[in-house]
Residue frames relative to the residue before (quaternion, step in Angstrom):
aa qw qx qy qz dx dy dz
X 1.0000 0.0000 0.0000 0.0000 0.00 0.00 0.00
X 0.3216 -0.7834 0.5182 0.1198 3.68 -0.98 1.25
X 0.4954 -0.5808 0.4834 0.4285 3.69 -0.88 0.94
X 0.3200 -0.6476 0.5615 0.4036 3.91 -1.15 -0.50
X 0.7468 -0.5237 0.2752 0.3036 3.05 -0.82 1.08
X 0.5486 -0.6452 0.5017 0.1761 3.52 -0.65 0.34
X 0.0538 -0.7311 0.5756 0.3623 4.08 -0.14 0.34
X 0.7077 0.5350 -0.3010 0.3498 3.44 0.48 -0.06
X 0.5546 -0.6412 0.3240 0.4200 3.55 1.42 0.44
X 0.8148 0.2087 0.0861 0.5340 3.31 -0.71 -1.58
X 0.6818 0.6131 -0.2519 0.3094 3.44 0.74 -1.12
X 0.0402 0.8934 -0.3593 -0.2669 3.34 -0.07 -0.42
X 0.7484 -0.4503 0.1140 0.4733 3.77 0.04 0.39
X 0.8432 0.3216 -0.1657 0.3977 3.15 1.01 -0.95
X 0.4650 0.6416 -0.3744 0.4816 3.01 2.09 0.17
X 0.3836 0.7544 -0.2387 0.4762 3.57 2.04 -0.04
X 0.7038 0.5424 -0.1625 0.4290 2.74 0.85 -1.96
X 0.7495 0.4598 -0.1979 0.4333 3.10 0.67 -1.40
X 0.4207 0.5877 -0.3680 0.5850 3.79 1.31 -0.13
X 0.8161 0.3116 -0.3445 0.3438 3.21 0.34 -0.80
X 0.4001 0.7573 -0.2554 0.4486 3.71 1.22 -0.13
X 0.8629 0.2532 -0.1652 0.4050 3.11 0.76 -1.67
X 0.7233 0.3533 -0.3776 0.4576 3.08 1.16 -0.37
X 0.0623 0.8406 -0.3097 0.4400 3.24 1.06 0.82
X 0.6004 0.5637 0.1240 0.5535 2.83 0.65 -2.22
X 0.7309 0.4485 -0.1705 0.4854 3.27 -0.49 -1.94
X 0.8378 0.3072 -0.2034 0.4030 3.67 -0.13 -0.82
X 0.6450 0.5366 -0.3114 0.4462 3.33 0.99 -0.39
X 0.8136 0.4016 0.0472 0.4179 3.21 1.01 -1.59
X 0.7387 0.3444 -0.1067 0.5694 3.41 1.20 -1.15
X 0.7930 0.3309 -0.1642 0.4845 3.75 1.33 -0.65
X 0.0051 -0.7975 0.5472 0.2541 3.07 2.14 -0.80
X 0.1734 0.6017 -0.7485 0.2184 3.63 -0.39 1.61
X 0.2819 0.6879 -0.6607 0.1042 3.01 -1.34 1.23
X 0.8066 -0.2872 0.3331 0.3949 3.34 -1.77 0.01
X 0.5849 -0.2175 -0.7805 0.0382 1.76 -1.87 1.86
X 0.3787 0.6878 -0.5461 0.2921 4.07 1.08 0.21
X 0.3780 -0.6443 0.6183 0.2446 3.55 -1.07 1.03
X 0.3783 -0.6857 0.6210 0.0334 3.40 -1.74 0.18
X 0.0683 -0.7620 0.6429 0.0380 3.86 0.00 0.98
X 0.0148 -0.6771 0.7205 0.1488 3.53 -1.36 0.51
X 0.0006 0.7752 -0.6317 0.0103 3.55 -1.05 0.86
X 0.1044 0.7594 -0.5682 0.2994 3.38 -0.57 1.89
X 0.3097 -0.6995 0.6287 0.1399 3.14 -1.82 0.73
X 0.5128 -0.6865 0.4730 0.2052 3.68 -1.29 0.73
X 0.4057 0.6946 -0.5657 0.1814 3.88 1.33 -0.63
X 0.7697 0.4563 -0.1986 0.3999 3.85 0.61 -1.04
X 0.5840 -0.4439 0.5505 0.3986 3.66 -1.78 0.19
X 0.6312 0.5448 -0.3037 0.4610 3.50 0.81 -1.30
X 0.6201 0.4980 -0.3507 0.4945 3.68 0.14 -1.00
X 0.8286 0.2179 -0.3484 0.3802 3.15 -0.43 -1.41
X 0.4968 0.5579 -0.4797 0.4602 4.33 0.88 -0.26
X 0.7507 0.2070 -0.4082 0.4764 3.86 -0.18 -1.06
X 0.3981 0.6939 -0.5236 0.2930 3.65 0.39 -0.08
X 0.6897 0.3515 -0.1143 0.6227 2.87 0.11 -2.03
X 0.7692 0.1847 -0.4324 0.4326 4.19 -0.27 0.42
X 0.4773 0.4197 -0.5362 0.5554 3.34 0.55 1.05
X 0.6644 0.3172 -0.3539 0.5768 3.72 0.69 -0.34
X 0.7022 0.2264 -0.5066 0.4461 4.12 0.54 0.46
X 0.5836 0.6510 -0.3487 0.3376 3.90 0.99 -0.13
X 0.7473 -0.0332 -0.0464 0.6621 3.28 1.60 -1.15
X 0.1362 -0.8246 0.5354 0.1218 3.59 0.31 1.26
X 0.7206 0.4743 -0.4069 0.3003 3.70 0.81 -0.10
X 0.2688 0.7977 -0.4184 0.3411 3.50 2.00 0.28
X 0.2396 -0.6821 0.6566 0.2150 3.45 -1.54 0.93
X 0.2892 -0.7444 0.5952 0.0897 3.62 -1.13 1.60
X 0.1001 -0.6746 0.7299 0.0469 3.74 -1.42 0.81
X 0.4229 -0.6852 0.5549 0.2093 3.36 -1.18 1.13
X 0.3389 -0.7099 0.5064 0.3532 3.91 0.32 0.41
X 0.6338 0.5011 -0.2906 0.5126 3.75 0.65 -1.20
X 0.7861 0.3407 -0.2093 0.4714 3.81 0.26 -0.91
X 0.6411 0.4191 -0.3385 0.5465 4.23 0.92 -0.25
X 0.4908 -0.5726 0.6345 0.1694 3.01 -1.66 0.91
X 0.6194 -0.4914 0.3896 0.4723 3.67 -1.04 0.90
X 0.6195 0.6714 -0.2896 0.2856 3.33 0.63 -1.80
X 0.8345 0.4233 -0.0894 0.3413 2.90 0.68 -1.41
X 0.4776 0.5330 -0.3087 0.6265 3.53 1.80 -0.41
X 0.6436 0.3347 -0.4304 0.5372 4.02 0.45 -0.73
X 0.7063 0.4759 -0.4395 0.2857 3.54 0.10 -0.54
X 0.5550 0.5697 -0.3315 0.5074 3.57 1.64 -0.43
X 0.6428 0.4999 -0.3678 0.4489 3.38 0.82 -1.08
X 0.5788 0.5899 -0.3723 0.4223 3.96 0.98 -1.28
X 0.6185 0.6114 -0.3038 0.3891 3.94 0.93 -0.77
X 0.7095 0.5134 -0.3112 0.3691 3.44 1.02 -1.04
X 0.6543 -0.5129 0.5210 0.1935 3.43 -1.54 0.14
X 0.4485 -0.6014 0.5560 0.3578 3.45 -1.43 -0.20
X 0.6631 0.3957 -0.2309 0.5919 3.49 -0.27 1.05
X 0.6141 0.4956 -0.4545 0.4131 3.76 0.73 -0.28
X 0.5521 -0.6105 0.4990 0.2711 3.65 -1.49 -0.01
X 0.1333 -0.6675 0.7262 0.0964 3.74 -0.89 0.46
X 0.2689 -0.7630 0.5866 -0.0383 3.62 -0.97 0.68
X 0.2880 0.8300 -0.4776 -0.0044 3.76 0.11 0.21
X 0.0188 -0.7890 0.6121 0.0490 3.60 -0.67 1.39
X 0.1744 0.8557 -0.4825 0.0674 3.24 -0.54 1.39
X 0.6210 -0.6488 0.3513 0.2645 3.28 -1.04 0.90
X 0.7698 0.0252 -0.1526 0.6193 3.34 1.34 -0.62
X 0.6825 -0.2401 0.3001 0.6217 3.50 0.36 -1.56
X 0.1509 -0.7963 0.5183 0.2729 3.52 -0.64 0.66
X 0.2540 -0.8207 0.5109 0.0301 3.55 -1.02 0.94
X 0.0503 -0.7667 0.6369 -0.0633 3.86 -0.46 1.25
X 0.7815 -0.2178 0.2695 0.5189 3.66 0.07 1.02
X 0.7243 -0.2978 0.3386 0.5216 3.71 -1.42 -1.29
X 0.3823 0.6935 -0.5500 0.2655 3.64 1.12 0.31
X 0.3501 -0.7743 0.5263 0.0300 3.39 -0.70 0.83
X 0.2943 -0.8384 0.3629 0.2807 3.64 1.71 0.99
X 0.7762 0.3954 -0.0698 0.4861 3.52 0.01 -1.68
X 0.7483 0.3819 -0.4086 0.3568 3.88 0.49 -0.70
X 0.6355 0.5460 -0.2591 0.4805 3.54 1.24 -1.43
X 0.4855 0.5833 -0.3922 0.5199 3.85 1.03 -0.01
X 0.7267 0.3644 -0.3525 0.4636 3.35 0.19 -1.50
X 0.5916 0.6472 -0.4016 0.2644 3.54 1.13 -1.07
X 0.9144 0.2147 -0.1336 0.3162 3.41 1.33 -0.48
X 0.4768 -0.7192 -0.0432 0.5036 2.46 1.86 1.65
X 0.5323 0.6414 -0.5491 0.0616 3.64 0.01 0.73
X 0.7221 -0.5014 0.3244 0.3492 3.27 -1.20 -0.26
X 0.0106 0.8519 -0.5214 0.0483 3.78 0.03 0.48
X 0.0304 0.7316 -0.6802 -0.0328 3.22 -1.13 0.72
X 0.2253 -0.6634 0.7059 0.1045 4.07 -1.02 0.90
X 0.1673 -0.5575 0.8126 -0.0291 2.86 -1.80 1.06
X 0.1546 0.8899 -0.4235 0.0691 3.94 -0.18 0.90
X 0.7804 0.1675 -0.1625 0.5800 3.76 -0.72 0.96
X 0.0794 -0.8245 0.5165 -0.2169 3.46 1.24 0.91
X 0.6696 0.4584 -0.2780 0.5140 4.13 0.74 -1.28
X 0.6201 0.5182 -0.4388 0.3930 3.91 0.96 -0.88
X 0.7196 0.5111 -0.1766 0.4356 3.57 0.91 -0.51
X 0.4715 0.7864 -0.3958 0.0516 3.79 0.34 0.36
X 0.5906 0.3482 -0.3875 0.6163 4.16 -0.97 0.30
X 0.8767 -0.2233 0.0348 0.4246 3.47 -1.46 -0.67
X 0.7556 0.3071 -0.4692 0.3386 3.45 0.92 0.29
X 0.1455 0.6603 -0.5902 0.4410 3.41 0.64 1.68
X 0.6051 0.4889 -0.1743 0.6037 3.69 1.02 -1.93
X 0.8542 0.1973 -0.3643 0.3141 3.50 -0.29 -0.56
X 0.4898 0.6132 -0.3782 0.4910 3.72 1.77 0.16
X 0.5120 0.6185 -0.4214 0.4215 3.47 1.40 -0.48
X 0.5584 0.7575 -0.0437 0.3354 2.99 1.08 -1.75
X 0.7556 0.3866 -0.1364 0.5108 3.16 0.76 -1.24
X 0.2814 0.7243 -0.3053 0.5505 3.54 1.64 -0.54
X 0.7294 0.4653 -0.4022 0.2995 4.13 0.08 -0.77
X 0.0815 -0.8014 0.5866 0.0834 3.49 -0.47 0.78
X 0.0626 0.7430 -0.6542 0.1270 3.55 -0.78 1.40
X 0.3563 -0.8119 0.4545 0.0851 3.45 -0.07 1.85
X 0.3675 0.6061 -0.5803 0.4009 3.68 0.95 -0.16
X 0.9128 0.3063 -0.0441 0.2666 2.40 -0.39 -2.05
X 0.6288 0.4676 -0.3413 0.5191 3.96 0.94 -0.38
X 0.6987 0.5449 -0.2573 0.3856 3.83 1.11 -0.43
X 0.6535 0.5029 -0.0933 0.5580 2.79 1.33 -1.66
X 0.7256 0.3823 -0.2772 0.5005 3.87 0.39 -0.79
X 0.7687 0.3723 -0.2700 0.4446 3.60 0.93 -1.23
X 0.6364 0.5109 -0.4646 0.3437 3.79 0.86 0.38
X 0.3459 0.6768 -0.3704 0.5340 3.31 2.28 -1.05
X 0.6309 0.5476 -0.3744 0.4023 3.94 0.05 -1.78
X 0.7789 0.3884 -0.3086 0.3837 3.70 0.23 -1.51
X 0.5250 0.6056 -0.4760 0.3619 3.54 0.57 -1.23
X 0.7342 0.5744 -0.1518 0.3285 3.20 0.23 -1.86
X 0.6765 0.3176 -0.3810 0.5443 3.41 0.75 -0.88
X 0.6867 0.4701 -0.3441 0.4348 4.02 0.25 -1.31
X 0.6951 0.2891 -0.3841 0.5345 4.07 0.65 0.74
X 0.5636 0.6062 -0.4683 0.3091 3.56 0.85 -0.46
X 0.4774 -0.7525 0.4496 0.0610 3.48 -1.35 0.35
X 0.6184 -0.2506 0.1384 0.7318 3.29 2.17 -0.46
X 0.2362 -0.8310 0.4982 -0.0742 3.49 -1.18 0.62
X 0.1520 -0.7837 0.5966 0.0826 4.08 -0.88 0.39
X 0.0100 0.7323 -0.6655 -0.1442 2.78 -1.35 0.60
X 0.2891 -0.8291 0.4575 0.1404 3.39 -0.49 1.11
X 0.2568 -0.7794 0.5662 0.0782 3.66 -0.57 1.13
X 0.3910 -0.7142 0.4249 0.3955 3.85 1.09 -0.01
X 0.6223 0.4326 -0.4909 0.4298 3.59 -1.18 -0.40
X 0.7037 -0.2157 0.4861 0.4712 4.02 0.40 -0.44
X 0.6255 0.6376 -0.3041 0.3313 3.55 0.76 -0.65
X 0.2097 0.8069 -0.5487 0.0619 4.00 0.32 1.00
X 0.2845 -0.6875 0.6395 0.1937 3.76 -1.01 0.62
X 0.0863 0.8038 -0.5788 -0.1069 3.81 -0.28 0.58
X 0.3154 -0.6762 0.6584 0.0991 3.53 -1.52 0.81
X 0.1577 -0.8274 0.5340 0.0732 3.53 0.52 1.52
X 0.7839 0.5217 -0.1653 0.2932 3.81 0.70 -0.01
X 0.4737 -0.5821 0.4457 0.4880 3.85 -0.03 0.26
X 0.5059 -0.6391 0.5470 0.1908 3.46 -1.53 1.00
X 0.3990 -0.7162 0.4963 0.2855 3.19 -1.67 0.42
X 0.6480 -0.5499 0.1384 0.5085 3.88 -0.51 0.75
X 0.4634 -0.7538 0.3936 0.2493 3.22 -0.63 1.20
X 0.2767 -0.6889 0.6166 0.2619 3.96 -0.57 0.42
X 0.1818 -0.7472 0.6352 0.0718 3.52 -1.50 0.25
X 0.3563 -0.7209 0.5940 0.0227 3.18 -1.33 0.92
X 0.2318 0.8858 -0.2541 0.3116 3.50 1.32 -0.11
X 0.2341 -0.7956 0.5024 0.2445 3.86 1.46 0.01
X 0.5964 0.4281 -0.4677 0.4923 3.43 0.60 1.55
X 0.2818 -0.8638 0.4166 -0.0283 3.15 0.43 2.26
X 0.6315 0.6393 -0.4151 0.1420 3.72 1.31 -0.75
X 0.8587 0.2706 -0.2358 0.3657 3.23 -1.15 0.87
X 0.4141 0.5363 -0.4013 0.6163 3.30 2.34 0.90
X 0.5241 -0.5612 0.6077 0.2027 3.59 -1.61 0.88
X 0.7792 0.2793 -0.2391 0.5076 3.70 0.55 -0.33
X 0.0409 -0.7628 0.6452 0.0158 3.91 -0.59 0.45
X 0.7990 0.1779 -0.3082 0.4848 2.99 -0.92 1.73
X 0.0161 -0.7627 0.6427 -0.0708 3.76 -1.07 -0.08
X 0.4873 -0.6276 0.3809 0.4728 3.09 -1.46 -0.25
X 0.5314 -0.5853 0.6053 0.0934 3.29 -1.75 0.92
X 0.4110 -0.1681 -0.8813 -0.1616 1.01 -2.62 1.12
X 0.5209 -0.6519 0.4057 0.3729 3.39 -1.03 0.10
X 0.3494 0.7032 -0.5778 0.2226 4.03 -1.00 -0.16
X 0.6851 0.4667 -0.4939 0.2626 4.00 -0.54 0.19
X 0.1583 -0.6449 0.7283 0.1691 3.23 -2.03 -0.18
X 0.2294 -0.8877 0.3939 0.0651 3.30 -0.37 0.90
X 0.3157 0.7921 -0.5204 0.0449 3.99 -0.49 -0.44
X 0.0278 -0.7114 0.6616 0.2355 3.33 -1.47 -0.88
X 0.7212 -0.4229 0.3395 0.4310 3.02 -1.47 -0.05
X 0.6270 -0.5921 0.4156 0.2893 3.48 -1.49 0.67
X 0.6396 0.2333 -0.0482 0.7309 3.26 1.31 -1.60
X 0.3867 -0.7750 0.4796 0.1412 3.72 -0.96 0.91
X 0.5548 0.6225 -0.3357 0.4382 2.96 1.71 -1.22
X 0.5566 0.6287 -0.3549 0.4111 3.85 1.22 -1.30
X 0.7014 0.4841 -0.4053 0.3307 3.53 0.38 -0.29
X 0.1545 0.7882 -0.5761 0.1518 4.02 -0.77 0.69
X 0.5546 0.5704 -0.4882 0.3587 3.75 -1.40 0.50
X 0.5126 -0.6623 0.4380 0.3268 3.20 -1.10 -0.13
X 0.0638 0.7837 -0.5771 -0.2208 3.57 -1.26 -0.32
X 0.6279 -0.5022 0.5486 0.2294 3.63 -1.44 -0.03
X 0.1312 -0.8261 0.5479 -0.0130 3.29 -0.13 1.39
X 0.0207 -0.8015 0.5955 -0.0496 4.08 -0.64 0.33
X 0.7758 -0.0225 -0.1281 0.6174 3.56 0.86 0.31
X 0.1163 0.6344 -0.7641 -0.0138 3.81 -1.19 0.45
X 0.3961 -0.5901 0.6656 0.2279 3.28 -1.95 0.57
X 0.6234 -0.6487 0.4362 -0.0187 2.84 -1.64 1.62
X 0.5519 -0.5759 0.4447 0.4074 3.69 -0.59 0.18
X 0.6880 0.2248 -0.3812 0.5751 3.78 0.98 0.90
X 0.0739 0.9486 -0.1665 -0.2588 3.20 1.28 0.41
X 0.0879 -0.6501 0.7472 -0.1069 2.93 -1.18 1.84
X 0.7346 -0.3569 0.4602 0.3483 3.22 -1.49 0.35
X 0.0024 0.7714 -0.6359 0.0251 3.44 -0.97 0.96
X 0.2586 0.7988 -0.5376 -0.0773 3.95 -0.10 0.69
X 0.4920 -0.5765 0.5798 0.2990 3.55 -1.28 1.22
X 0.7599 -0.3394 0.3986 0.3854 3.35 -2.12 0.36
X 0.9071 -0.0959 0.0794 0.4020 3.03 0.71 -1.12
X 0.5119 -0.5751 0.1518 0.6198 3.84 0.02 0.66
X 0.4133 -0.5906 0.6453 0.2530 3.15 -1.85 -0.29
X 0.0383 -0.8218 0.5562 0.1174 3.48 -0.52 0.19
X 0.3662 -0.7930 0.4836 0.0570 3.48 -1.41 1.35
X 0.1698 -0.7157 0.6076 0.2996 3.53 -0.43 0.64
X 0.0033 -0.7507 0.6383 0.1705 3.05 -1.18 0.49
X 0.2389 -0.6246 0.7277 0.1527 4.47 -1.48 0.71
X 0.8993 0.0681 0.1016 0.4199 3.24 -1.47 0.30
X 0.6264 -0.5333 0.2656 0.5026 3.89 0.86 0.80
X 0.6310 0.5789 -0.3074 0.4150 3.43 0.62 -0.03
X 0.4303 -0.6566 0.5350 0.3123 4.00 -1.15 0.99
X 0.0343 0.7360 -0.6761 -0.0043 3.77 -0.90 0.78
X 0.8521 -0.0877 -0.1273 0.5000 3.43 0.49 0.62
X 0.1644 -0.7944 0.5518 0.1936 3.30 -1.58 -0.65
X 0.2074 -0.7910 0.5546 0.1541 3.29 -1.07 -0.14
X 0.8717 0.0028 -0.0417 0.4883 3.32 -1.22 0.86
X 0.1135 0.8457 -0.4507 0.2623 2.95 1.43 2.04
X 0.3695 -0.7924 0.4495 0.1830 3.68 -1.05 -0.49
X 0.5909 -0.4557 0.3264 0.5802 3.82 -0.09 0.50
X 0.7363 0.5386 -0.2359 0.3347 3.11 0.17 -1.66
X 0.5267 0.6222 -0.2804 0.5068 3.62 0.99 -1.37
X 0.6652 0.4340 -0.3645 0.4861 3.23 -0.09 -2.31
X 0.7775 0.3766 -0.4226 0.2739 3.88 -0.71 -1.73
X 0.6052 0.5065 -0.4791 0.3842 3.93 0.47 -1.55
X 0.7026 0.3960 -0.3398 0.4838 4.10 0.51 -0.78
X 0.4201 0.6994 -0.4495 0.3636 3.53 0.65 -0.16
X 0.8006 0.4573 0.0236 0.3865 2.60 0.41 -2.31
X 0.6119 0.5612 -0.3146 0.4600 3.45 1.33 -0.55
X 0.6643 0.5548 -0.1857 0.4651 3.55 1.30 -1.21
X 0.6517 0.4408 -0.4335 0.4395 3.42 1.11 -0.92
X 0.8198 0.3537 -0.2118 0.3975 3.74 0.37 -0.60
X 0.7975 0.1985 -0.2617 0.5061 3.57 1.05 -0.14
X 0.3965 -0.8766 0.1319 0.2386 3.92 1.54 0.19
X 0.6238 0.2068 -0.1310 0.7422 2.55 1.95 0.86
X 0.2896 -0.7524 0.5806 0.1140 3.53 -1.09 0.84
X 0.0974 -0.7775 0.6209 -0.0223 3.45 -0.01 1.31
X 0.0935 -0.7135 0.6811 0.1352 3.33 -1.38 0.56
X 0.3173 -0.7555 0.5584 -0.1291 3.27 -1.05 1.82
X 0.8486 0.1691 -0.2273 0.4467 4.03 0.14 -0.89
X 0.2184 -0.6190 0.7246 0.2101 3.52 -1.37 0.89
X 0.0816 0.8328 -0.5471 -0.0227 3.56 -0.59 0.62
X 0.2078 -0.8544 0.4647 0.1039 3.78 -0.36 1.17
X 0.0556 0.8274 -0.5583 0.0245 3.77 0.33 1.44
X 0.4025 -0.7664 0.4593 -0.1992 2.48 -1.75 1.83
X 0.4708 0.6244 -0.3963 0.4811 3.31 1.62 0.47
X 0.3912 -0.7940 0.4595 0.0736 3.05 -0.62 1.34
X 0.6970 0.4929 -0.3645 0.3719 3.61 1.19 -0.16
X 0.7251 0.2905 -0.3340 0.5276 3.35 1.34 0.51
X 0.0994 -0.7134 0.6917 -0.0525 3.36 -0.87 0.88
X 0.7541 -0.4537 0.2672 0.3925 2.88 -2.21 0.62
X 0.5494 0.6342 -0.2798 0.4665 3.97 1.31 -0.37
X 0.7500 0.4853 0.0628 0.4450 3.19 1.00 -1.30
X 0.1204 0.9271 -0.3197 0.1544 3.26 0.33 1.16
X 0.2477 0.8374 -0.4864 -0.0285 3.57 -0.96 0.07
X 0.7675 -0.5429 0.1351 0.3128 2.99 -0.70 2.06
X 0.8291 0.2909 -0.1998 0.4336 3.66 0.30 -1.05
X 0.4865 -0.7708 0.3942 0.1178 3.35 -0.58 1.66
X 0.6876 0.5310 -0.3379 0.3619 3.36 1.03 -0.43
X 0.4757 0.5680 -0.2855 0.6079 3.63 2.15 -0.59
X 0.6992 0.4490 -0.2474 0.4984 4.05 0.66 -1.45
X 0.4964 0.5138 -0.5017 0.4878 3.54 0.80 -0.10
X 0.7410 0.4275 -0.3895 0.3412 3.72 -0.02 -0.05
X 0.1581 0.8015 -0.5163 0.2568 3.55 1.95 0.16
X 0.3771 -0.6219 0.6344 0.2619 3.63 -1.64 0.69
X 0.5184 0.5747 -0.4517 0.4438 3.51 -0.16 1.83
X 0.3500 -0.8075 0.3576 0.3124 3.33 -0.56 -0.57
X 0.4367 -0.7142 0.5464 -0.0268 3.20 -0.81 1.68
X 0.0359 0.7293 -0.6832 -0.0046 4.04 -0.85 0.90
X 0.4938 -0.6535 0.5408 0.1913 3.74 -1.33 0.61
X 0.2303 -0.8002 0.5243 0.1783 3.83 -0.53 0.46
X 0.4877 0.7983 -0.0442 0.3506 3.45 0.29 0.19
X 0.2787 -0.7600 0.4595 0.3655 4.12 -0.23 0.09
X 0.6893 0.5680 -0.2052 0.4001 3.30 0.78 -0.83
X 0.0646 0.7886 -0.5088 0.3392 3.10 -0.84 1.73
X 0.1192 -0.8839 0.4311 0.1365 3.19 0.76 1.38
X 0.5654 0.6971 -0.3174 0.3061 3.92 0.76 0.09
X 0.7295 0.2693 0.1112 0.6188 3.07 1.10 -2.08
X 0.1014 0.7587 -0.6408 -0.0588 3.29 -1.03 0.55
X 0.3027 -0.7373 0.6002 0.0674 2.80 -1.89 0.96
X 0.6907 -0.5389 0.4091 0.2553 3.33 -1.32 0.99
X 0.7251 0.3527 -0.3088 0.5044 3.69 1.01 -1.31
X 0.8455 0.1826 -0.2286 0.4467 4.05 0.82 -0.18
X 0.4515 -0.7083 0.5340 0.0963 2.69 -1.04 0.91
X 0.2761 -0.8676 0.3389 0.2370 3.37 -1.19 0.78
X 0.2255 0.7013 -0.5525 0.3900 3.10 1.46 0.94
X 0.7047 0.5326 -0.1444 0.4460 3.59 0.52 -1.06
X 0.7250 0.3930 -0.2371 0.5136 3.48 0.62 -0.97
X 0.2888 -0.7323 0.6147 0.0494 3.26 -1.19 2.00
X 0.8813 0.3803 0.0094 0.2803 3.08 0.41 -1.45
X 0.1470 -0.7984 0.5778 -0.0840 3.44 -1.74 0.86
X 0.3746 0.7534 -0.5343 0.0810 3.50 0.20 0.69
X 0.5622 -0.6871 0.3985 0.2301 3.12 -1.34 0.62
X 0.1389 0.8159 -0.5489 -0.1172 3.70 0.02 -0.34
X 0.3236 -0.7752 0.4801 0.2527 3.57 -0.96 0.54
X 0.3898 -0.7080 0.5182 0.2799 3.80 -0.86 0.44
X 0.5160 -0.4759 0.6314 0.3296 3.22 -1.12 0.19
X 0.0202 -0.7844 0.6187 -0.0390 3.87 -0.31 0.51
X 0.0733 -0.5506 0.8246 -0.1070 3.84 -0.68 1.14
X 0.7666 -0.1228 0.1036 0.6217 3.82 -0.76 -0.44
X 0.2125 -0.4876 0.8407 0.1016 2.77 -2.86 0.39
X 0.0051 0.7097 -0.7029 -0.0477 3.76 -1.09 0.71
X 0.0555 -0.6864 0.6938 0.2107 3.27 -1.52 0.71
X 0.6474 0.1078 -0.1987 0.7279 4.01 -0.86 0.63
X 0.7465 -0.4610 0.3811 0.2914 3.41 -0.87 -0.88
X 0.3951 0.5991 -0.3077 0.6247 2.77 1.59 1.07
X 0.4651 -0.7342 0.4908 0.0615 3.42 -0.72 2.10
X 0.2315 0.8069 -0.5423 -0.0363 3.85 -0.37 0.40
X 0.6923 0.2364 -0.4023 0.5505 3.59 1.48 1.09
X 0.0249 0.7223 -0.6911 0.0068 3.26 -1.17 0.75
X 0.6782 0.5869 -0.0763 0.4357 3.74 -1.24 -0.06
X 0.4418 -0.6237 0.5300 0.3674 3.32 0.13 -1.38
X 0.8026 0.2072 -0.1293 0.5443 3.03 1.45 0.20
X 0.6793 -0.5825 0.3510 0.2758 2.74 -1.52 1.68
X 0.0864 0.6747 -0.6922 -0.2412 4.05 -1.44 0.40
X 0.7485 -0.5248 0.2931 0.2800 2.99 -1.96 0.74
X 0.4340 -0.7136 0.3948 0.3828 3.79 -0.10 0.74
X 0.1314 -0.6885 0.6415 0.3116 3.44 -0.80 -0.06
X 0.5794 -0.6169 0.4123 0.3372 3.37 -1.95 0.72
């Protein structure tokens, strides 16, 4: 006996279903969109993915107005967007990036106070890592509220930190952190509601940059198209005074992405401690587009001057090109001296 085909390719129905649930959720809980605020969903069909979170946006918010990106005239999408309110929802399910001239989609929204959520590069991600992007899509406010507000406390009091990469491999942050930001689909008391998705991080870095030094264990870095790049085997970075001075058991690829950083900014500083908290992707678990795999439950540091959050006195952000993510191996995380990852997973700190 043959399954029946799927309309969604890769997708299968009930991996739909279950789309339709979470974002469900998401909107109810994490955006608290409701009646009387309208909902716009703007999406393209090129993908399996697309045409699935689609169709769960059309069982999550069935009173949503849908625009076929491929089949609307820009004109005619700004003129929809010009209708909404403050407080409505924008939706975007795109396959790669949608693009409207110099319209900046997501900022000129927030500019006019709505809600917006991005699904982006949807095509980097196809067969089972569609299913495990669905996945990632579950929004369970206990745990993303309750752990990711614990996460912040902890860092905004902590005094210095480790991340341990095993083999010997420790990254210390010899300095107090800077207030950590959260991603955590709990918008209260934020000017912007929503973002792009999935959701799961805590972010920061070190206060004093120079304070940071040791090594760690790299297993994935994003590439110069970034997708996910993972070597046979990790690489590990020494870093002095916040800065990469060397490596081991490196790779072409690796060697050039630092190249390329040094030729234009002369040094490769490393700048974000980021604690990601999505459980559907793990060091096992993957999916190609680095800007979605960045939300992996582990920890994820930025190579790089450029840091639209935090600024520092010694760089400037005229000057600073670059961001890349790279992921650590992660056996433990300590803030002060207090463990708050083991396992693969993150426990709630206590005060």
């Amino acid at each position: 006996m043959t399954s029946t085909p799927s309309r969604f390719g890769a997708i299968p129905e009930a991996a739909v279903d279950r789309a339709g649930v979470y974002l469900r959720d998401t909107l109810g809980i994490a955006l608290e969109h409701r009646a009387p605020h309208a909902a716009l969903i703007v999406y393209d069909t090129r993908t399996d993915l697309n045409r699935a979170l689609t169709e769960a946006y059309r069982r999550a918010a069935p009173d949503a107005e849908f625009i076929d990106f491929d089949q609307t005239t820009p004109d005619a999408i700004l003129a929809t967007f010009a209708r909404l309110q403050a407080g409505d929802l924008v939706v975007l399910v795109q396959s790669s990036s949608f693009r409207m001239d110099a319209y900046r989609i997501r900022i000129e929204l927030f500019k006019r106070g709505l809600k917006v959520i991005e699904h982006v590069h949807l095509s980097r991600m196809p067969g089972q890592q569609g299913l495990d992007y669905i996945e990632s899509l579950a929004y369970d406010p206990a745990y993303y509220r309750g752990v990711g507000h614990a996460l912040k406390a902890r860092i905004d009091r902590a005094q210095h930190g480790m991340v341990d990469s095993g083999d010997g491999a420790q990254l210390v942050f010899g300095s107090p952190f800077e207030s950590a930001k959260l991603n955590i689909g709990d918008y209260s008391g934020m000017t912007n509601i929503g973002g792009q998705f999935p959701l799961g991080e805590v972010f920061t870095e070190a206060q004093d940059l120079e304070a940071v030094h040791g090594r760690a264990r790299i297993f994935v870095f994003g590439d110069t198209k970034f997708l996910v790049n993972r070597p046979a085997a990790p690489i590990t970075i020494i870093v002095e005074k916040g800065r990469i001075t060397g490596t081991e058991n490196s790779t072409p690829e690796f060697d050039n992405m630092l190249a390329i950083i040094r030729e234009h900014e002369g040094e490769v500083w490393l700048r974000e401690l980021g604690f990601g908290m999505n459980r559907a992707f793990s060091r096992e678990r993957m999916v190609d587009d680095i800007g979605t795999y960045e939300r992996m439950c582990g920890i994820h540091l930025s190579l790089g001057a450029k840091h639209g959050v935090y600024t520092k006195p010694q760089l400037k952000r005229k000057d600073a090109r670059y961001h890349i993510d790279v992921f650590a191996v992660t056996d433990g995380v300590y803030l002060d001296d207090q463990r708050v990852y083991r396992n693969g997973a993150w426990e709630a700190p206590s005060n």
